[in-house]
C-alpha positions in Angstrom: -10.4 -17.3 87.7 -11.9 -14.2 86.0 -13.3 -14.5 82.4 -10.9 -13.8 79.6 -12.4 -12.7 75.8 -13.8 -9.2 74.8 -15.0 -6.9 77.5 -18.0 -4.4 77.3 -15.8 -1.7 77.3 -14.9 -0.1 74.1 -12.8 2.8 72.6 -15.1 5.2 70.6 -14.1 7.8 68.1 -16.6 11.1 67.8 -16.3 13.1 65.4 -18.3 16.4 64.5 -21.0 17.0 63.2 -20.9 21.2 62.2 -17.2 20.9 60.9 -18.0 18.2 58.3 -20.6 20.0 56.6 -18.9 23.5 56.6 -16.2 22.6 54.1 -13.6 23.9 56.5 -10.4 21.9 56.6 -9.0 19.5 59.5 -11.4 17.7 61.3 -12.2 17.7 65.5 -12.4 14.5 67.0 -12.5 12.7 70.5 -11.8 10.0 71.6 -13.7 8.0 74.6 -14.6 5.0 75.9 -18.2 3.1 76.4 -19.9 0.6 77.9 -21.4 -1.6 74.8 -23.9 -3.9 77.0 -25.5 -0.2 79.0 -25.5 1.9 75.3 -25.3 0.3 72.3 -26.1 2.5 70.4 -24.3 5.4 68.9 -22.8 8.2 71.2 -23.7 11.7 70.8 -22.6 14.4 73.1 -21.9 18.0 72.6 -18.1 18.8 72.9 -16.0 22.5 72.4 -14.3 22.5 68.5 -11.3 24.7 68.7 -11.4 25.5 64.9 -15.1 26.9 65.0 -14.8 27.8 68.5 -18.0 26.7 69.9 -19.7 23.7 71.4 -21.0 21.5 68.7 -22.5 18.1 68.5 -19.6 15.0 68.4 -21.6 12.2 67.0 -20.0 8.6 67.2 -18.3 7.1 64.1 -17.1 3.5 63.0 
């Protein structure tokens, strides 16, 4: 019988980092998913933002 309760796996949301301090409105956001037991810490990746039109830094939230 396999193990039933919460897996390691979990939804993340990241959000950026650039867009949140220049004022501008809407807001770019991923989603992903990581592995809580291999990283638990916070995510941070660079990821394209249409409305500045560059690769910025996507740091995890919540």
């Amino acid at each position: 019988m396999a193990k039933k309760g919460k897996g390691n796996r979990v939804q993340v949301i990241m959000e950026c980092t650039e867009h949140r301090e220049s004022g501008l409105p809407g807001m770019s956001r991923y989603i992903t998913t990581k592995n809580r037991k291999n990283t638990p810490d916070r995510l941070e990746r660079k990821r394209y933002n249409p409305t500045l039109k560059k690769v910025t830094v996507h740091k995890e939230i919540k």
